[in-house]
MIMARFI-925540 format. One record per residue (C-alpha): residue in one letter; x, y, z. Coordinates in steps of 0.5 Angstrom, whole numbers. Example, Ala and Ser with C-alpha at 12.3 -4.5 7.8 and 13.67 -1.06 7.14 Angstrom:
2
<'A' <25 -9 16>>
<'S' <27 -2 14>>
END
This chain:
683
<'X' <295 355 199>>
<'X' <297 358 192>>
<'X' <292 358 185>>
<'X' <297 353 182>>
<'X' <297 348 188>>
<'X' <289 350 189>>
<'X' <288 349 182>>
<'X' <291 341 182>>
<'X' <287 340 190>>
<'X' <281 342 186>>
<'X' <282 337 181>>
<'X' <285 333 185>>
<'X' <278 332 189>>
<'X' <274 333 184>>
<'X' <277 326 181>>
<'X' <276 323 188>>
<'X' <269 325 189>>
<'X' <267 322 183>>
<'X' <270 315 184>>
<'X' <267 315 191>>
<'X' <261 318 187>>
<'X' <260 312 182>>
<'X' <262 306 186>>
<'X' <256 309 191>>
<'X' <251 310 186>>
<'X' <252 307 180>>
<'X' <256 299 183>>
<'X' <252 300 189>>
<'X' <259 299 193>>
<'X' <262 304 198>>
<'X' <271 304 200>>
<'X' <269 310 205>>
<'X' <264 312 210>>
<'X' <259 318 208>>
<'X' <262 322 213>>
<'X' <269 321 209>>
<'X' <267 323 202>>
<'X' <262 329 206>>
<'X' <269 331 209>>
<'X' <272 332 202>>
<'X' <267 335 199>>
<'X' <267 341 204>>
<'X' <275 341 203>>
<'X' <273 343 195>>
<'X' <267 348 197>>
<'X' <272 352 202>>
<'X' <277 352 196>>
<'X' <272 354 191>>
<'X' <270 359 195>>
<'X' <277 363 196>>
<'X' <279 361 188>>
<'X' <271 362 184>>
<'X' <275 363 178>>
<'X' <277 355 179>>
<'X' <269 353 179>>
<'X' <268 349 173>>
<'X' <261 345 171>>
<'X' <262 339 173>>
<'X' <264 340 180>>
<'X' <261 337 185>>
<'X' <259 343 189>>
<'X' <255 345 183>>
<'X' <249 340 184>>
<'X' <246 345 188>>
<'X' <247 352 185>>
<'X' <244 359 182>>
<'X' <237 362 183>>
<'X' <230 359 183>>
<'X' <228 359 175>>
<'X' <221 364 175>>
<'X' <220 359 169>>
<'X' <222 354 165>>
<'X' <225 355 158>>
<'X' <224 351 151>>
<'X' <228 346 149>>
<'X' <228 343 142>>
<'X' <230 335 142>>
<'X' <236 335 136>>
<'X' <232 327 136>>
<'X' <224 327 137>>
<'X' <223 323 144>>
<'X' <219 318 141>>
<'X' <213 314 146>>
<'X' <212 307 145>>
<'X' <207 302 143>>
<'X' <203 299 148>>
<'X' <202 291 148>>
<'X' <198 287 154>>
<'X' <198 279 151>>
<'X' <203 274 148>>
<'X' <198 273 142>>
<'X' <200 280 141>>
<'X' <207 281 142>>
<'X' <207 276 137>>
<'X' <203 279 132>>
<'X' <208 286 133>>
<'X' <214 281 132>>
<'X' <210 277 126>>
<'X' <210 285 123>>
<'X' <218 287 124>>
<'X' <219 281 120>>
<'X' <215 282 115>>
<'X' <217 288 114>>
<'X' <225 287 114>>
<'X' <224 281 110>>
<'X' <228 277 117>>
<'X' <226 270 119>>
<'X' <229 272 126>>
<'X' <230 278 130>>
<'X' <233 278 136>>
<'X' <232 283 141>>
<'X' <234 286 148>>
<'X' <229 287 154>>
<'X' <229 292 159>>
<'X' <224 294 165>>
<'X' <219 299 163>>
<'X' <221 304 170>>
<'X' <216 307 171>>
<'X' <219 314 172>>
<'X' <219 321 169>>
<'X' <223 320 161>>
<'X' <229 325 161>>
<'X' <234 327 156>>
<'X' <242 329 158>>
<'X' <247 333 153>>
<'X' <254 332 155>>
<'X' <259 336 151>>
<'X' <266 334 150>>
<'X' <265 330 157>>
<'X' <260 335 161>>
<'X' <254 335 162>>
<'X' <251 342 159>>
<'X' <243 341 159>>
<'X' <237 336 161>>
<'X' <231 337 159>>
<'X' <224 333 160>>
<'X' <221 329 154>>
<'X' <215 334 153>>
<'X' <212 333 146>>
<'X' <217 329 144>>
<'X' <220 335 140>>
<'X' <220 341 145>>
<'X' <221 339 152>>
<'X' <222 344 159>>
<'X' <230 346 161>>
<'X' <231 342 168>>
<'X' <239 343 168>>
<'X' <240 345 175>>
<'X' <235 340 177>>
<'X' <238 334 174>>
<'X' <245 337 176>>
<'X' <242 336 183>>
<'X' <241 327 182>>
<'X' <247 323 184>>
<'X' <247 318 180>>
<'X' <247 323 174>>
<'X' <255 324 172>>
<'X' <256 332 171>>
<'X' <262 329 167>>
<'X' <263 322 164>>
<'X' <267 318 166>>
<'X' <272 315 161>>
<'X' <273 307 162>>
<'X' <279 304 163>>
<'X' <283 299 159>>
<'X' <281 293 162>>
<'X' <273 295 160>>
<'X' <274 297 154>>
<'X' <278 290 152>>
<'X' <271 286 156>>
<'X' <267 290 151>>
<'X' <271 288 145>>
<'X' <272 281 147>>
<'X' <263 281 148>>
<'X' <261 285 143>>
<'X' <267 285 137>>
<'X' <266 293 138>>
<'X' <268 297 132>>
<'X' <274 302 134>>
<'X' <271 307 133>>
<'X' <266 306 139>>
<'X' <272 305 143>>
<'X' <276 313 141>>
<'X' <268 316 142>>
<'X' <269 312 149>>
<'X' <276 313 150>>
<'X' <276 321 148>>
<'X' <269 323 150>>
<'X' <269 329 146>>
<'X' <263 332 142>>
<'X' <256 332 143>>
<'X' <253 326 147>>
<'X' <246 324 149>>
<'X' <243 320 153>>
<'X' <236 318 155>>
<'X' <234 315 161>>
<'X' <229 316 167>>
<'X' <228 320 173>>
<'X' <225 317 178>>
<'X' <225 315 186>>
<'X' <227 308 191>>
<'X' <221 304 194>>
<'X' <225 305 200>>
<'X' <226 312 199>>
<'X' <218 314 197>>
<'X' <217 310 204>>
<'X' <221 313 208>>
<'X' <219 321 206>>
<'X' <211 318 206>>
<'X' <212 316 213>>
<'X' <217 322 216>>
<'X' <211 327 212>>
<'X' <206 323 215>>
<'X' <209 324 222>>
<'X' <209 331 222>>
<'X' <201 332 219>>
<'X' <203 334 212>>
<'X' <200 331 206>>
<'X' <204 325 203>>
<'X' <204 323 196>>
<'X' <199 318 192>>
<'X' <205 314 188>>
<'X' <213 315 187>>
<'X' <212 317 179>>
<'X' <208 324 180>>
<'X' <213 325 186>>
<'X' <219 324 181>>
<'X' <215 329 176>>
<'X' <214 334 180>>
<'X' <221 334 184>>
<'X' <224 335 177>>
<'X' <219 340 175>>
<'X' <220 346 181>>
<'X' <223 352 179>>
<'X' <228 352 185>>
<'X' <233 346 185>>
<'X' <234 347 192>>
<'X' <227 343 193>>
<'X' <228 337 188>>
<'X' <235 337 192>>
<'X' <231 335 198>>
<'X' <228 329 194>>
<'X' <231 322 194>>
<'X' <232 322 186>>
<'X' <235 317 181>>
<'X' <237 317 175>>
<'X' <236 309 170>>
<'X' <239 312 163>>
<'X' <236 306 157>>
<'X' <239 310 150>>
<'X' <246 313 149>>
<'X' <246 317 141>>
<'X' <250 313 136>>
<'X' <258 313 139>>
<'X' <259 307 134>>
<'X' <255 301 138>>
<'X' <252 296 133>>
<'X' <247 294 138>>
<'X' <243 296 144>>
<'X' <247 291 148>>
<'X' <252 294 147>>
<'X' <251 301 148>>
<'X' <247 298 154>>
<'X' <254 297 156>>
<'X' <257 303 154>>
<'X' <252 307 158>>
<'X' <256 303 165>>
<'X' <262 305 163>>
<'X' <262 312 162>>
<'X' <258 313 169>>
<'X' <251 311 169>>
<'X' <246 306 172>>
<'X' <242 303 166>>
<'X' <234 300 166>>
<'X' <235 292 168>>
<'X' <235 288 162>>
<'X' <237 282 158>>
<'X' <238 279 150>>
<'X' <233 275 148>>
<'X' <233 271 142>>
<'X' <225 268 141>>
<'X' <218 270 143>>
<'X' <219 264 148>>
<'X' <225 267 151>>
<'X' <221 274 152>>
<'X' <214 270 155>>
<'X' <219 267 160>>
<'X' <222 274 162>>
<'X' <216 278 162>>
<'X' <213 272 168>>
<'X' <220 272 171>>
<'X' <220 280 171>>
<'X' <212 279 175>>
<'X' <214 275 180>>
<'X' <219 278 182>>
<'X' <217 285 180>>
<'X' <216 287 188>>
<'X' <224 286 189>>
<'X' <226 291 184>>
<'X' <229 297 188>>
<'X' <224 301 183>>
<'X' <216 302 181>>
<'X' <216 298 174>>
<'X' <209 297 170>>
<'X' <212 293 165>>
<'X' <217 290 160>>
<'X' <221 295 154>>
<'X' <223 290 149>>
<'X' <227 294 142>>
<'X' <231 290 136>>
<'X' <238 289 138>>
<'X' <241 291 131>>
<'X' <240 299 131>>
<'X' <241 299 123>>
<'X' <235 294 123>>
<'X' <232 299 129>>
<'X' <233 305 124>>
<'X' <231 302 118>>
<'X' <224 299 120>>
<'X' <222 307 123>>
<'X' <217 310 126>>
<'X' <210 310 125>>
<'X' <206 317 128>>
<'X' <210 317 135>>
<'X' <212 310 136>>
<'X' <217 306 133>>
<'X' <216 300 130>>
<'X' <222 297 133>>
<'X' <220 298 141>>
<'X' <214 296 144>>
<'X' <212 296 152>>
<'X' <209 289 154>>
<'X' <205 292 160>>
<'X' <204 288 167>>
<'X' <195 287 168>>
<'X' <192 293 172>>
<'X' <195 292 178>>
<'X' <191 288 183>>
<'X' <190 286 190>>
<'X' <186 281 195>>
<'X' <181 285 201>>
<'X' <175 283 204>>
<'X' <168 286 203>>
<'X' <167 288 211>>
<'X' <159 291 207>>
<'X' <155 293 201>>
<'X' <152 300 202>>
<'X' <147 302 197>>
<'X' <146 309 194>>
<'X' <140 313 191>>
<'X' <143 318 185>>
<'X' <140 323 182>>
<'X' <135 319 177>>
<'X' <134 314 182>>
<'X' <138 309 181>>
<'X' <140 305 186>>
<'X' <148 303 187>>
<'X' <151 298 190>>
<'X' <158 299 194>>
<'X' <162 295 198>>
<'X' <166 298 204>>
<'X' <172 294 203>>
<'X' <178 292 207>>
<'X' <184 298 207>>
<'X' <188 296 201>>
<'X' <194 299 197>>
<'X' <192 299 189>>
<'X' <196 302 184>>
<'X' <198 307 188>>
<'X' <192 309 193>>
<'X' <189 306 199>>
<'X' <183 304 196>>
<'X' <176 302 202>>
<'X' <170 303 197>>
<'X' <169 299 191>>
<'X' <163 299 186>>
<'X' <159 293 184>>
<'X' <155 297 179>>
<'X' <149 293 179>>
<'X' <145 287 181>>
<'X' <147 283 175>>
<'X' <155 284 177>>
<'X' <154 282 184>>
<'X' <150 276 181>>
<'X' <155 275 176>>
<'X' <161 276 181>>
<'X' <158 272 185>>
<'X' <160 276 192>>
<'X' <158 275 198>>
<'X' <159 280 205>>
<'X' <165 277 208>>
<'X' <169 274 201>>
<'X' <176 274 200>>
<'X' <176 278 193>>
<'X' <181 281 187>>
<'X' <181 288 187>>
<'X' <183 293 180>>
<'X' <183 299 179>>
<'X' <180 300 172>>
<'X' <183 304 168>>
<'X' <187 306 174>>
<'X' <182 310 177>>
<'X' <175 306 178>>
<'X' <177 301 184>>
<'X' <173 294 181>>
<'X' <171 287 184>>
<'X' <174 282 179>>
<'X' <173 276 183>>
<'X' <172 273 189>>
<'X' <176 267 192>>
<'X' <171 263 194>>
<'X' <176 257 196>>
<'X' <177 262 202>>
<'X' <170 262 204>>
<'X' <168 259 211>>
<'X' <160 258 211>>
<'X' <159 264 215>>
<'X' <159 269 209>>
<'X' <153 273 207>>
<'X' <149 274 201>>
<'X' <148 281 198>>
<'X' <140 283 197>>
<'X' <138 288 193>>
<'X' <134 291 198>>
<'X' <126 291 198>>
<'X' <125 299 200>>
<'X' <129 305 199>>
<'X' <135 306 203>>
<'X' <133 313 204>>
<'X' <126 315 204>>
<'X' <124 308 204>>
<'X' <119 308 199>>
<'X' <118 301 194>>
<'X' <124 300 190>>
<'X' <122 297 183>>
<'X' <125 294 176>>
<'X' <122 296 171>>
<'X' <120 290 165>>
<'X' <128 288 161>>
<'X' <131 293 165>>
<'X' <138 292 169>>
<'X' <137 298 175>>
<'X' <133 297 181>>
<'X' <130 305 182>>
<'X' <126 308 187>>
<'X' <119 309 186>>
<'X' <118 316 190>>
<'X' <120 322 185>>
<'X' <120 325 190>>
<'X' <125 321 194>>
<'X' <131 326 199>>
<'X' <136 323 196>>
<'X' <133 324 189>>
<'X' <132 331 190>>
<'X' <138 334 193>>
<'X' <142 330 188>>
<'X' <138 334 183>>
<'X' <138 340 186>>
<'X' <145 340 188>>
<'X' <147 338 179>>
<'X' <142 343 177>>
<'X' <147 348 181>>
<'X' <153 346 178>>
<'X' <150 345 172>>
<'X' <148 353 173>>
<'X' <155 354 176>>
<'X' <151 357 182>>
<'X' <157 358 187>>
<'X' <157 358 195>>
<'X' <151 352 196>>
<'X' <154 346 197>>
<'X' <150 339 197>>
<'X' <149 341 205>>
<'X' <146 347 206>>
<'X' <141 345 200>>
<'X' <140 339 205>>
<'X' <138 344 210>>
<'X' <134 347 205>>
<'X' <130 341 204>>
<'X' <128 340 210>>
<'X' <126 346 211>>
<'X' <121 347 204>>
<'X' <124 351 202>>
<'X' <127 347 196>>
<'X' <123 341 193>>
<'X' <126 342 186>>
<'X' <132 345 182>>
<'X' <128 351 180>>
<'X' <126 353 187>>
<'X' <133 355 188>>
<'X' <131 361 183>>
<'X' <126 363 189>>
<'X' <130 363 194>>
<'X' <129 370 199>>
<'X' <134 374 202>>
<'X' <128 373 208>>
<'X' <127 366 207>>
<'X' <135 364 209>>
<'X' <137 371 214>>
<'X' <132 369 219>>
<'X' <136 362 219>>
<'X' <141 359 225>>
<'X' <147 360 222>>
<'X' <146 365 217>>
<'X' <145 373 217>>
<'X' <142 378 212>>
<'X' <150 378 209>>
<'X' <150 371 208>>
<'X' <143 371 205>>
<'X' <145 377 200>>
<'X' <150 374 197>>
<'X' <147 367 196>>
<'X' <141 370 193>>
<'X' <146 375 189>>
<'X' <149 368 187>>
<'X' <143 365 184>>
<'X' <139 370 181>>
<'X' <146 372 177>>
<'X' <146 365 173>>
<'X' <140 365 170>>
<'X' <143 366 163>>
<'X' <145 359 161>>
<'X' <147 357 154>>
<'X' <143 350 151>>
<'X' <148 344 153>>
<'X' <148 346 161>>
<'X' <141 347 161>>
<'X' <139 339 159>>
<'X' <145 337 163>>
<'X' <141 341 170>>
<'X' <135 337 167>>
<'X' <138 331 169>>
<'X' <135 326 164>>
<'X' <138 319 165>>
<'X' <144 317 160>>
<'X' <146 325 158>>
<'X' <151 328 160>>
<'X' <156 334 158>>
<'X' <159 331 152>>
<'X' <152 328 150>>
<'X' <148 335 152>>
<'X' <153 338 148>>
<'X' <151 334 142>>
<'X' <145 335 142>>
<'X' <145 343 143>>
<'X' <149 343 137>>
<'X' <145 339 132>>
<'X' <138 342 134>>
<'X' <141 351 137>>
<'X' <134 351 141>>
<'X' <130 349 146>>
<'X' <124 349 142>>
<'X' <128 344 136>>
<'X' <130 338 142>>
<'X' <123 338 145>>
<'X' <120 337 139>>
<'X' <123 332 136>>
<'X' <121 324 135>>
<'X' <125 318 137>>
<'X' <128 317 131>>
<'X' <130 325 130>>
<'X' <133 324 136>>
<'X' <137 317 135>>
<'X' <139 320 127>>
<'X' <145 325 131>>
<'X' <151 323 131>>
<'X' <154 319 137>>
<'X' <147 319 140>>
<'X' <145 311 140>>
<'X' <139 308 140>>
<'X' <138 309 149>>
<'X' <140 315 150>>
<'X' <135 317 143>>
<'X' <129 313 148>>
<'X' <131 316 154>>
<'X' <132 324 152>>
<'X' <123 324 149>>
<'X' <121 320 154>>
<'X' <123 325 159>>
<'X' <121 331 154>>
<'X' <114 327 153>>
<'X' <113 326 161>>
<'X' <108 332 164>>
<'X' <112 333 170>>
<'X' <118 335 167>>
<'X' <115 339 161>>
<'X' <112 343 167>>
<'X' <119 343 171>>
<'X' <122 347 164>>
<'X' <116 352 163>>
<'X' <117 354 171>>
<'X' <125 355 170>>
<'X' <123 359 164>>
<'X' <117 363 168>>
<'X' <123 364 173>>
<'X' <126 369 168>>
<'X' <131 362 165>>
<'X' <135 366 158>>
<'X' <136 359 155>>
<'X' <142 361 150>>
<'X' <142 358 143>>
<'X' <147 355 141>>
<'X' <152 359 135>>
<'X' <155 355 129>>
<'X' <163 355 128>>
<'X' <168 353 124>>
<'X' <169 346 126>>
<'X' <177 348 126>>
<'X' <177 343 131>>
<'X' <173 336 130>>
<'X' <174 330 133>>
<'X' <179 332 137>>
<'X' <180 331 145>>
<'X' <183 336 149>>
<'X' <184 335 157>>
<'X' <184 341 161>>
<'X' <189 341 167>>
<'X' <191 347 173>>
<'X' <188 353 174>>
<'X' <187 358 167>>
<'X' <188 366 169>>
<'X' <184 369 162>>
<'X' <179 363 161>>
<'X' <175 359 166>>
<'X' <176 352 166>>
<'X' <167 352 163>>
<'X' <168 357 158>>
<'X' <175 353 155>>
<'X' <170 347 155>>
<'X' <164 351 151>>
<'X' <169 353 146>>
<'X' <172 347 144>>
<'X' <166 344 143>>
<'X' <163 350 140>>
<'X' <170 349 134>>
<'X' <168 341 134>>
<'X' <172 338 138>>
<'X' <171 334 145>>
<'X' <173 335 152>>
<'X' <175 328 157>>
<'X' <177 328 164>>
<'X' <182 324 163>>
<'X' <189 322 159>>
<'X' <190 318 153>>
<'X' <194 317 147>>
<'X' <189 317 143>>
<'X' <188 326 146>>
<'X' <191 331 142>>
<'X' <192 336 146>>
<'X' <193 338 153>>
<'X' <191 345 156>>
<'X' <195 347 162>>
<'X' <195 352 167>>
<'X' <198 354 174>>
<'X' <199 348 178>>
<'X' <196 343 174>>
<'X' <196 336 177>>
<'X' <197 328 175>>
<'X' <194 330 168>>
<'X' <200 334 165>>
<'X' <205 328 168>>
<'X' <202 323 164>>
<'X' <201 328 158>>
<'X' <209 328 158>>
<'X' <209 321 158>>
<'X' <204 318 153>>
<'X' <208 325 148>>
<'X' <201 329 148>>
<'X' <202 336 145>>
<'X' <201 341 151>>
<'X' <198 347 150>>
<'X' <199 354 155>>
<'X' <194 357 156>>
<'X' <197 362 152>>
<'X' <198 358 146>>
<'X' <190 355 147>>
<'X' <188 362 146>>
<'X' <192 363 140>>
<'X' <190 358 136>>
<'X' <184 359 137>>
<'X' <185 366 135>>
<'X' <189 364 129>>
<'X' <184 359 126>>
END
């Protein structure tokens, strides 16, 4: 074959191949079988290949291309990706419309309502027509290149699709579209964007879960971080490989007058759009929100809530942005996600202070993405209040999507053979009396000297030290052998106490030792968290060690010292001085010290960083992930475990996990390690 006729082939195939693909991914139809188009496809790869020069970027072959990245380049957004204010009530989706009327001077507002899809946002940049850049939402102002990964999703056009007269004549006859829309539509010239979410079936999450499962590999917790992490591999061959769809929900201005209408622009240029309707009343949004829940199991995708935005977009873009969020756009999010099991028992656990802590051992449930079998009744007082019983049908949530939490028990479902929960009489593990205290809620154990009690401690003062290579069974083992009975014990431990143990030789016995006597240099905060006093933590212990420098300075304050710091209440003031008071503990300190303890004071700094939240993700390679946490409270600023709106900045390293997804999401700002460093530097 020639170049001219393979050049008209090629062409010919490309346009072929993209009905078919459209009529698969975007209208859910098919005229002919996988194998057919699969067939084409190779006859496109076979001249491509004898005529490179003829390969063009919206070629179909070219979904797959190129080297694995070593890393992702920077892309600034042209338009910020904005995040969007969070409703969970009809009373307040009403105070936000009452709001945009206010602010517009309107009586009436109507609105287009959308299913939150619950995805990876992601932004496309076609130019006269073809898809030249895609780029993950990042902080909103500066995202990650994914082009080649995004090329690898179907249902994403690598060129637009230009609508035929009879669309465009329907979009007139609906919308009363300006023929200006209409030119863009029909030319498909300059630069377009379009914005939408990555994100994987139901069906398709099932089927991969279950086929990893069958060949013992680890299966993924939820289809979003799946989505997340497909997009974000450096080697596009791996995100091919997954079963990725594209929903768009937002095209720049082309000339539509309305989100509806842009809405229906998005169909006709190629793409598949997030479900939604026009809504004209807050009763017509209320019956829309119930619809969407009850039949939020039938969606072919994972959504958390409904996106309601003003339709008018001069009215969208006159009421503007506050901070991050849009004034015109809200997200009307679905309850916690919840599910009914039965509890089988309640088991209950002796922590490090004493306290005894209820658990029930639960039915296997699938609860917002993980399959849950324990759940936390808290105490005494909650399982009164609940009123459950062992062997209840009961309502289980993830509170804040992490803590699974009994909420109601069905008793209508009871039978009469159910059991009550009693607090029990005796310590679980050393059987000791277990007592409550006068206007207290916890029941304790009344042995400080308790097993339980004991490991936990030891075990907490060992992470507290960043003590490496005893774990909670080994120091088990030493208990029971006496050669621990307390936290400092670990600080006289013997090369010949442990060689001479099954299991252990003189090597490993060394390096324990080694270990341990390496770490008795400890700065003020992780010395009172090894203490174990109840109500104090690392954000706490923090505080304190920062408001008094030394040791000496806490252990001499009042009460009333106590509870003046910032962020110390009136509980966590009585619990620390009765600790410092009590002789036993005194004694515990003097012997960490009499042991060679260097307690380190703790130094002043520039708060450059007050009051704001950082998240830690992944491994970091100059830093450890405790020096990190030390220097941002050194500068003022507060460390959380999980991510918020309300976070400033997430720190993320190599492999970082679930925390940098929800960042992207939520627009946090990201910092490198490198990025983390210098700021520090240049403050």
């Amino acid at each position: 074959m020639e170049r001219s006729q393979a050049k008209k082939r090629i062409n010919k195939l490309k346009e072929v191949i993209a009905y078919h693909r459209h009529l698969y991914h975007v209208l859910d139809t098919q005229e002919i079988s996988d194998a057919a188009l699969d067939s084409l496809k190779h006859e496109l790869k076979g001249l491509e290949d004898e005529y490179p020069a003829l390969v063009t970027k919206d070629s179909p072959t070219q979904r797959v291309g190129g080297f694995a990245l070593e890393k992702y380049t920077k892309v600034k957004h042209r338009e910020r990706m904005l995040s969007m204010e969070d409703v969970f009530s009809q009373d307040e989706f009403a105070k936000w419309v009452d709001r945009l009327k206010k602010e517009s001077g309107k009586s009436k507002i109507d609105f287009y309502l959308m299913t939150k899809i619950d995805g990876l946002a992601v932004s496309l940049i076609y130019e006269d027509g073809v898809l030249v850049q895609a780029a993950t939402r990042g902080d909103g102002k500066i995202g990650e290149d994914v082009t080649q990964n995004v090329k690898t999703i179907e249902s994403i056009p690598l060129k637009l699709r230009t609508p035929n007269a009879r669309e465009t004549k329907q979009l007139v006859k609906e919308f009363k579209s300006s023929q200006g829309l209409l030119d863009q539509l029909e030319g498909l010239s300059g630069r377009i964007e379009v914005r939408g979410e990555v994100y994987i079936p139901k069906k398709d999450f099932d089927k991969l879960n279950a086929k990893l499962k069958k060949k013992g590999e680890k299966t993924y917790a939820n289809p979003r971080n799946l989505s997340a992490g497909s997009i974000r591999q450096l080697d596009p061959k791996i995100a091919a490989k997954r079963p990725l769809k594209f929903r768009a929900w937002h095209v720049s201005e082309v000339g539509q007058k309305t989100q509806s209408e842009a809405m229906a622009a998005l169909q006709m240029i190629g793409f598949k759009i997030a479900e939604g309707t026009q809504s004209e009343s807050i009763k017509d949004v209320r019956l829309a929100y119930d619809r969407m829940i009850r039949q939020r199991d039938k969606y072919a995708y994972w959504i958390d809530g409904l996106v309601a935005r003003v339709d008018n977009i001069k009215l969208y873009k006159d009421l503007g942005v506050v901070g991050k969020t849009p004034r015109g756009l809200v997200a009307w999010k679905f309850p916690p996600e919840e599910a009914t099991t039965k509890v089988e028992d309640v088991q209950w656990f002796v922590g490090r202070t004493g306290k005894l802590t209820p658990v029930a051992i639960v039915t296997a449930v699938f609860v917002a993405g993980t399959t849950v079998t324990h759940a936390t009744l808290h105490n005494a007082d909650e399982i009164r209040r609940l009123g459950v019983k062992i062997g209840d049908t009961v309502i289980l949530t993830k509170a804040g999507d992490i803590i699974p939490k009994i909420t109601k028990v069905m008793k209508k479902l009871r039978t009469g053979k159910e059991k009550a929960i009693r607090v029990p009489s005796t310590c679980p593990m050393c059987g000791s009396e277990v007592v409550q205290k006068k206007n207290a809620v916890d029941y304790t154990c009344s042995n400080k000297k308790c097993f339980s009690m004991e490991r936990e401690r030891i075990l907490h003062a060992a992470r507290a030290f960043a003590i490496d290579g005893i774990g909670s069974k080994t120091i088990e083992r030493f208990i029971h052998l006496g050669l621990l009975t307390s936290p400092v014990d670990l600080f006289r431990l013997k090369i010949d106490d442990i060689s001479g143990l099954e299991g252990f030789g003189e090597v490993s016995a060394k390096k324990i030792v080694k270990e341990v006597a390496g770490k008795k240099q400890i700065d003020l905060a992780h010395f009172l968290v090894a203490l174990s006093i109840d109500h104090v933590g690392e954000g706490t212990a923090d505080t304190l060690a920062r408001h008094f420098g030394t040791l000496k300075k806490v252990m001499l304050a009042s009460q009333s010292q106590l509870q003046d710091v910032k962020d110390i209440g009136e509980v966590v003031a009585r619990s620390v001085y009765k600790y410092l008071q009590d002789s036993d503990n005194q004694k515990l300190i003097e012997d960490y010290l009499a042991q060679g303890i260097d307690i380190t004071s703790r130094k002043t700094h520039k708060q450059i960083f007050n009051d704001q939240t950082f998240v830690l993700t992944g491994s970091l390679d100059k830093i450890t992930r405790d020096q990190a946490k030390e220097t941002i409270r050194d500068l003022g600023g507060k460390v959380s475990s999980s991510v918020s709106s309300k976070t400033n900045f997430v720190v993320v390293g190599a492999d970082p996990g679930s925390k940098f997804e929800k960042a992207i999401d939520l627009g946090v700002k990201t910092l490198s390690e490198k990025e983390f460093l210098s700021k520090i530097r240049e403050k």
